[in-house]
N, C-alpha and C positions, 0 to 999 in steps of 0.2 A: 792093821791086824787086830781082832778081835782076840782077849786071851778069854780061856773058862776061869771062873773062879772055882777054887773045891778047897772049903773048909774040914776040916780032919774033927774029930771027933769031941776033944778036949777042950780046944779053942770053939769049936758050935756049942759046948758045954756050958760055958763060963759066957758065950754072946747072950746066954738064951735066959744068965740068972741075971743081967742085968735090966733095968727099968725099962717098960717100953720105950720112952724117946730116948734114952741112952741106946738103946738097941737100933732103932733108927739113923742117929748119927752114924754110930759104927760100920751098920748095914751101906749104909748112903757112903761113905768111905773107902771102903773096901771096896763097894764096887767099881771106882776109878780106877781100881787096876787092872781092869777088865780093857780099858782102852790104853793106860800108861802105869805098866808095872814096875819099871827103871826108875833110877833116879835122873833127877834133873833139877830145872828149874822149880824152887817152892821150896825147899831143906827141908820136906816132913818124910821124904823116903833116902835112905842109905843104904850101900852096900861093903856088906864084912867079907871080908876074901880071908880063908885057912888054907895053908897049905897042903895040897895034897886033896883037897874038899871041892866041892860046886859053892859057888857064890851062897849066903843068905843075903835076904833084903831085910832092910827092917822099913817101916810106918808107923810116924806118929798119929795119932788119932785124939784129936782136940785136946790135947794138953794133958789127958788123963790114962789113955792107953796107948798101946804098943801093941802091934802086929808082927811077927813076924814070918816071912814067905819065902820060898822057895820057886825058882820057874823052871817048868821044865817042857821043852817043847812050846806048845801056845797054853798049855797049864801052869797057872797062880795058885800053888798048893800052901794053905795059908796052917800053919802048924802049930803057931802061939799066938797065943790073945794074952794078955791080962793087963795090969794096970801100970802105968810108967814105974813107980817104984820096983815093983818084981820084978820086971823086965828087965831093969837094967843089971839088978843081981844075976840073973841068965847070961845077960852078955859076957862074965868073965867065961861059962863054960862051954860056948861055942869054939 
């Protein structure tokens, strides 16, 4: 199964202030979750379960940011970008 990707508005925001090849890695990344948006084999993708919520995923992305997504249907709605440290402060308020 092929998913779509669709980046949200914030996180396209913060892809696009980044360096061109920093933008490339990330781009070239993210689009693997076009063929595998679960986790599995590799520890760079996770999933958070809340009670009461739909799953988020999260993606590490080369040692330096964090992605994290949502799926729904065969859409990969990707809602946070930014860089590992900020990230992780988000995770308490998921």
């Amino acid at each position: 199964m092929i998913f779509i990707i669709k980046i949200e508005d914030e996180p396209l925001a913060f892809l696009e202030s980044l360096p061109t090849k920093t933008q490339h890695i990330v781009r070239t990344k993210l689009s693997l979750l076009k063929t595998d948006p679960y986790p599995g084999k590799g520890g760079d993708k996770e999933k958070f379960t809340c009670r009461g919520k739909k799953p988020i995923y999260r993606l590490h992305i080369s040692h330096s940011y964090t992605a994290l997504y949502r799926i729904e249907n065969d859409i990969v709605f990707i809602f946070y970008l930014d860089t590992i440290e900020r990230a992780h402060k988000k995770y308490g308020r998921l």
